[in-house]
C-alpha positions as CSV (number, residue, x, y, z in Angstrom):
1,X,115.9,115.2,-61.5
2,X,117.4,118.1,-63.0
3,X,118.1,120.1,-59.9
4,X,119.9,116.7,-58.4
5,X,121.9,116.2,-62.0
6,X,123.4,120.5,-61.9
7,X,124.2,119.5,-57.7
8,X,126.1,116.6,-59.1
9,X,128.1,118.6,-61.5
10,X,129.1,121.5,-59.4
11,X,130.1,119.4,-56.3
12,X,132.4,117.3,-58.9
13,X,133.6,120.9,-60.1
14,X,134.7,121.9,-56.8
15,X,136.5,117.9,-55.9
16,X,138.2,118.8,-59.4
17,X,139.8,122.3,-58.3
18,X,143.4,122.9,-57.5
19,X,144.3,124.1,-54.5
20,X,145.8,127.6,-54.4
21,X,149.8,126.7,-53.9
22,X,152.7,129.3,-52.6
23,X,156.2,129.9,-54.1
24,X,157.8,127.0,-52.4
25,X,155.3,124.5,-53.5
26,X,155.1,125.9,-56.7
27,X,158.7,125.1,-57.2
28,X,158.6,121.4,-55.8
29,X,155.9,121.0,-58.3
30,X,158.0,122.4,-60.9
31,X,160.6,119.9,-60.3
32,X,157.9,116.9,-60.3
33,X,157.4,117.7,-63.4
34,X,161.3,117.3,-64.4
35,X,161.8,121.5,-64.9
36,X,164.9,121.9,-64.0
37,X,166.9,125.2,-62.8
38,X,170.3,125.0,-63.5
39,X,169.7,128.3,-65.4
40,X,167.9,130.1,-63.6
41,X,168.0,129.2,-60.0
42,X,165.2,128.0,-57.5
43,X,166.1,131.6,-55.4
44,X,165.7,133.3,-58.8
45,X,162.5,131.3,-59.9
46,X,160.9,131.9,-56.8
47,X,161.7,136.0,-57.1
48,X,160.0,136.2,-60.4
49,X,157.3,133.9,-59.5
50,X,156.5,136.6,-56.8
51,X,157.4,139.6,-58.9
52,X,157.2,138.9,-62.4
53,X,154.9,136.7,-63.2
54,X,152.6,134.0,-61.8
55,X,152.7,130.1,-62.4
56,X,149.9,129.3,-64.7
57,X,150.6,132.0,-66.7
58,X,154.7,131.4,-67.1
59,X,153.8,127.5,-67.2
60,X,151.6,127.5,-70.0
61,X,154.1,127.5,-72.5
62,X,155.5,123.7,-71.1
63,X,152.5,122.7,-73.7
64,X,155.3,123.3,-76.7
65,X,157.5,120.1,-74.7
66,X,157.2,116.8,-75.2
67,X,157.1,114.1,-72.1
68,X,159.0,111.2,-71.5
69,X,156.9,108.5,-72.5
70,X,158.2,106.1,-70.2
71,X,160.9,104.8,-67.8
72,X,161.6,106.5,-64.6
73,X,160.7,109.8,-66.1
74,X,157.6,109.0,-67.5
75,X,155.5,111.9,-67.7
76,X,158.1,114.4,-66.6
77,X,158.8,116.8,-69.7
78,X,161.7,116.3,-71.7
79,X,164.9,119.2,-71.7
80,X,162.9,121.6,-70.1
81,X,164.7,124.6,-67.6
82,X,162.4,127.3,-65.9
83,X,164.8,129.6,-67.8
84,X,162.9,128.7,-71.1
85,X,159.6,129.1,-70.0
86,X,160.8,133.1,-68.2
87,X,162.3,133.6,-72.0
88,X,159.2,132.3,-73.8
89,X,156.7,134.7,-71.7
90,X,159.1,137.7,-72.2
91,X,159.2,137.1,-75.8
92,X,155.4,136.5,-76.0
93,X,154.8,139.8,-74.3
94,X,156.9,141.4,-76.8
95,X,154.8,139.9,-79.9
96,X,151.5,141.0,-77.9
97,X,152.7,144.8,-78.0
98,X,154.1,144.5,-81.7
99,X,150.2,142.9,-82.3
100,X,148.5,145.7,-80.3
101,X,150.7,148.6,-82.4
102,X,149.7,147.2,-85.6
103,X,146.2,146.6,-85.2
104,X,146.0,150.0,-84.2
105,X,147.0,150.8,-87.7
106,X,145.1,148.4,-89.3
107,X,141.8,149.3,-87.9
108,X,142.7,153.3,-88.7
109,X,142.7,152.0,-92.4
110,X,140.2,149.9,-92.3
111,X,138.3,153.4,-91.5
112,X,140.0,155.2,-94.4
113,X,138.8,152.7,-96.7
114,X,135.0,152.0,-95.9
115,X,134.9,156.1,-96.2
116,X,137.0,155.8,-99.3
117,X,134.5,153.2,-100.6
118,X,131.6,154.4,-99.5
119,X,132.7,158.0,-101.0
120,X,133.0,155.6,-104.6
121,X,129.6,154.1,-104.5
122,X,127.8,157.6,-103.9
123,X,126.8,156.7,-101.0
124,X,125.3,160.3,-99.0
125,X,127.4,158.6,-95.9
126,X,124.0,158.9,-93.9
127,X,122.2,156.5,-95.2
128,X,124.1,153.8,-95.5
129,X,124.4,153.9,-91.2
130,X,120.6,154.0,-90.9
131,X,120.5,151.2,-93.9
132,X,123.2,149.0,-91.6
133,X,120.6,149.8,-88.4
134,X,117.9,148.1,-90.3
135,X,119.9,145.3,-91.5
136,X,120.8,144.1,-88.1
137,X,118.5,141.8,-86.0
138,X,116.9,143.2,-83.0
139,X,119.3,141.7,-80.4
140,X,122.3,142.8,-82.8
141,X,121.0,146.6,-83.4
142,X,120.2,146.3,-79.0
143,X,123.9,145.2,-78.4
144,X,125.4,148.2,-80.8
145,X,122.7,150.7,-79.1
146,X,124.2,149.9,-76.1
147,X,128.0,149.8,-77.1
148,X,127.2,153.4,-78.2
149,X,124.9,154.2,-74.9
150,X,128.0,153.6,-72.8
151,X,130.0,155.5,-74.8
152,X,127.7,158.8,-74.0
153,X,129.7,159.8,-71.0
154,X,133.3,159.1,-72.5
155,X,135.3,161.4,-72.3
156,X,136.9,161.0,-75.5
157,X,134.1,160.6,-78.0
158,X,131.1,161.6,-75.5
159,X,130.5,165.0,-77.4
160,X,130.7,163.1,-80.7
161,X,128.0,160.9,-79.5
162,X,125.9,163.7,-78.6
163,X,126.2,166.1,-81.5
164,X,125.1,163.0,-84.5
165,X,122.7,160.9,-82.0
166,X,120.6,159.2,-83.9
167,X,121.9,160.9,-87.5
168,X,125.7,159.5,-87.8
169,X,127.7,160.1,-91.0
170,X,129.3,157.1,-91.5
171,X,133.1,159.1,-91.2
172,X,131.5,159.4,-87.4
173,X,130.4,156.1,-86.8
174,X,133.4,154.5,-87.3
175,X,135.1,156.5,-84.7
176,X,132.5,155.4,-82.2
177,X,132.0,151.7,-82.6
178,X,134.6,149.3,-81.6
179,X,137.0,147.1,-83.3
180,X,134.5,144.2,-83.8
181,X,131.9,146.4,-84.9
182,X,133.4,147.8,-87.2
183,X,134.2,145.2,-89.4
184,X,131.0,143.7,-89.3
185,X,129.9,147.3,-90.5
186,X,132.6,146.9,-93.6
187,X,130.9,143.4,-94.0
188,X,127.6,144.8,-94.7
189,X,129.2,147.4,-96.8
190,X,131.1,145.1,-99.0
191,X,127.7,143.1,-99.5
192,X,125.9,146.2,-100.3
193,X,128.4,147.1,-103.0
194,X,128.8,143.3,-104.2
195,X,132.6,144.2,-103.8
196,X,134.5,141.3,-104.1
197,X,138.1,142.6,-102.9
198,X,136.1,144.3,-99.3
199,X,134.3,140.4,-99.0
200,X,137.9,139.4,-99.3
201,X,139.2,141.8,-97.1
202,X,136.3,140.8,-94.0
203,X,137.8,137.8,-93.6
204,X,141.3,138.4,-92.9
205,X,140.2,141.1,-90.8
206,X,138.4,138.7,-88.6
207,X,141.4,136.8,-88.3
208,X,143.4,139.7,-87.3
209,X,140.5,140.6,-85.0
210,X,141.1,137.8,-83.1
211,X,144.8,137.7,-82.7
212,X,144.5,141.4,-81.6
213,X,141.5,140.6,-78.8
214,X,143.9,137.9,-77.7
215,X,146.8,140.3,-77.3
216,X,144.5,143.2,-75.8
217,X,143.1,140.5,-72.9
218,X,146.8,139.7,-72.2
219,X,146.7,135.8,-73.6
220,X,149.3,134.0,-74.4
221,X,150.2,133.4,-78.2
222,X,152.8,131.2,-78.2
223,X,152.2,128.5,-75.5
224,X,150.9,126.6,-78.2
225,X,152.7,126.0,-81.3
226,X,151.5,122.6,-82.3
227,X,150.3,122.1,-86.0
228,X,147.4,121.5,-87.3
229,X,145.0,123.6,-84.7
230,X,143.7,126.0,-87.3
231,X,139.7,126.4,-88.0
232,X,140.6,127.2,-91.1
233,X,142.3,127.3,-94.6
234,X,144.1,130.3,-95.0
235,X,143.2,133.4,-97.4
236,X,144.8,132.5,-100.8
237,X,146.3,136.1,-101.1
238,X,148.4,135.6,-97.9
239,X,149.2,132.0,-98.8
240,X,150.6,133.7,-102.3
241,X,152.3,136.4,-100.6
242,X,154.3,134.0,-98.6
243,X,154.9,131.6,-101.7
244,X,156.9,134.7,-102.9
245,X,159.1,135.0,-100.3
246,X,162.7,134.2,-99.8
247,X,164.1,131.4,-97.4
248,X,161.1,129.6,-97.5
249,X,160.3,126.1,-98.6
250,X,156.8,125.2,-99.7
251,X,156.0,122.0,-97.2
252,X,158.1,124.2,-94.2
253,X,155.2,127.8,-94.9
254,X,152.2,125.1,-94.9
255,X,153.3,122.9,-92.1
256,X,153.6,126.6,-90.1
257,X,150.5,127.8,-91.3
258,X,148.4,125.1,-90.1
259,X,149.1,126.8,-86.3
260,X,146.2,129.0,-85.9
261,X,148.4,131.4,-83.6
262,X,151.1,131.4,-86.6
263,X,148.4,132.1,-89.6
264,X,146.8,134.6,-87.8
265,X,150.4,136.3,-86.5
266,X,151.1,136.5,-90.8
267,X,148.0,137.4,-91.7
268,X,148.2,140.4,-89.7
269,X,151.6,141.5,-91.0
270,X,149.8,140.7,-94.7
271,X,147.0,142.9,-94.4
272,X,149.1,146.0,-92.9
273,X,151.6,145.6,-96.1
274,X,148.4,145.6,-98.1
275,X,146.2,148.4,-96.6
276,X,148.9,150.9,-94.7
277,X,149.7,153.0,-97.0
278,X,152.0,155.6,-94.6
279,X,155.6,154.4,-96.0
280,X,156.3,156.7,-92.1
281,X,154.3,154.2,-90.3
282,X,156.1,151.0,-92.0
283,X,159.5,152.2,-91.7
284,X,158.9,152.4,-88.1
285,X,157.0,149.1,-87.6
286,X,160.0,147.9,-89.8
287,X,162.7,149.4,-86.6
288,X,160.4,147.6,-84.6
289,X,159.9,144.3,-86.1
290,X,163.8,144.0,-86.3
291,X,164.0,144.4,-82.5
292,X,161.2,141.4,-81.8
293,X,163.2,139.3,-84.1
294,X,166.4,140.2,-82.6
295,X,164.6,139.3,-79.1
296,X,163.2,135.9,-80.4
297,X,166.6,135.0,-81.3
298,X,168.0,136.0,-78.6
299,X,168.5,132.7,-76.6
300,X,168.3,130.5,-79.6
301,X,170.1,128.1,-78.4
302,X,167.5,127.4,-75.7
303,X,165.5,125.8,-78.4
304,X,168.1,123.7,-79.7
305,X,166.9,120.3,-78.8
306,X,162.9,121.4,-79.7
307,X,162.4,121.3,-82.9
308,X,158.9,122.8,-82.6
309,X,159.7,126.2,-81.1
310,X,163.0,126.6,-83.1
311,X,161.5,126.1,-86.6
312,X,158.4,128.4,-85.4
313,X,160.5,130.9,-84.2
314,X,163.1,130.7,-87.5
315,X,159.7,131.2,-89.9
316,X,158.8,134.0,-87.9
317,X,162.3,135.3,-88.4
318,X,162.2,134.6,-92.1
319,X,158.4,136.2,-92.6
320,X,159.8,139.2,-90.4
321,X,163.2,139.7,-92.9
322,X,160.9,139.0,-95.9
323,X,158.6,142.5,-94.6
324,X,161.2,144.3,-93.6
325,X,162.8,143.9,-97.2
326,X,159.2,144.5,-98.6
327,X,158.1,147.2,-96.6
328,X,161.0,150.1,-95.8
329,X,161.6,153.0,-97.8
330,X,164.9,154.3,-97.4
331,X,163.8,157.6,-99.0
332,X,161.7,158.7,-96.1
């Protein structure tokens, strides 16, 4: 019964499949859809549908329009050019590097401070690795042998590997386990201490541990921008450190930050306010920042007739001139 049920199921997987299309009938099915191209050309479509980028990937971001609900356009989407969907991806790649460069910071400070803390609790800075060993179930401590296993023959932190086998200091460790990891490490450290501000901390890195996995595999942030898709309430210090900004209307910040992609883009800029403490590093993310916003804004008008991606992109644009202001120090 079970063998004929699991045939079932995978022959009405493979009646369901789409049919690999070319260029041409990806562009007729394009224009089924009612995407036009009186921006951007079918010749020039078809170029960067070859060279650029590929169609499920540039389409994606059609989920932020609406359909006609009826008439003879029913189902086709409403004020929709290819143009819009080629400026959407190029801005979405530009948010993905801007995620990538400041994760990177955050999860070299998130180092700094488990050392820092574990340096305040008198911790030996052995111990507490082989206490975190035992503390992990069997398939959990199996999975981080492993992660560290692989790592033997990297070049990069091979000889590290090597040298403390089996005897890390915890100022090792943390250069040899990855992002994920490594928060779950400050998790058991912040439980250890009973430290209310590092429990605090754990779960906004979590969330920026997901936006940053998301940018690192290449998905797409901003082909969905719908509210109310968040799993859940966001961290009371970031909804206070957005109540205090300027431009910002209360109902506008929490109809935003009920899109998981949106809380998780400002928590991210929250925590590296809060735990980068280079005023180098910020004035440079600042110079940066100032650029994506610049690029979001670019083809504003695109958006005038969707209300959805225009408001998302002018809170972005606020949160951005809100860090900025915040966050450079002319005196460097």
């Amino acid at each position: 019964m079970l063998e004929g049920h699991i045939e079932d199921t995978i022959k009405k997987k493979v009646l369901s499949r789409k049919p690999m299309i070319s260029i041409d009938e990806q562009i007729e099915l394009l224009k089924s859809k009612g995407i036009k191209f009186n921006i951007m050309s079918e010749v020039e479509a078809k170029k960067y549908l070859s060279n650029n980028n590929n169609y499920f990937k540039v389409t994606s971001y059609r989920k932020n329009y609406d359909k006609h609900p009826g008439g003879v356009q029913v189902g086709q989407y409403i004020h929709l050019e290819f143009a819009y969907l080629v400026d959407l991806a190029i801005i979405d790649m530009r948010i993905r590097y801007h995620i990538l460069h400041m994760a990177l910071d955050i999860e070299h400070y998130i180092r700094m401070d488990l050392i820092k803390k574990v340096s305040e609790y008198n911790e030996d800075g052995y111990s507490i690795v082989k206490e975190y060993f035992n503390y992990l179930e069997e398939k959990q401590k199996n999975k981080l042998r492993a992660e560290l296993k692989r790592n033997k023959e990297n070049v990069y932190c091979g000889d590290l590997l090597k040298a403390y086998e089996d005897d890390y200091p915890i100022w090792v460790f943390v250069e040899l386990i990855t992002f994920g990891s490594l928060i779950y490490l400050y998790k058991f450290c912040a439980e250890k201490f009973n430290d209310k501000q590092m429990k605090d901390n754990f779960f906004m890195f979590k969330t920026c541990k997901e936006i940053r996995n998301a940018a690192a595999h290449n998905n797409c942030i901003i082909n969905d921008l719908k509210t109310n898709t968040c799993k859940h309430k966001t961290n009371t210090k970031v909804v206070k450190w957005l109540t205090s900004m300027d431009g910002l209307n209360k109902k506008f910040k929490k109809n935003k930050m009920t899109n998981a992609r949106l809380q998780q883009i400002v928590t991210l800029l929250y925590v590296h306010e809060k735990l980068v403490t280079s005023n180098g590093i910020k004035n440079k993310e600042c110079d940066k920042l100032l650029e994506l916003k610049e690029r979001i804004n670019r083809e504003s008008n695109y958006y005038d007739s969707n209300d959805l991606i225009a408001t998302s992109f002018n809170f972005l644009s606020k949160v951005i001139d809100n860090w900025i202001q915040r966050n450079y120090n002319k005196n460097t």
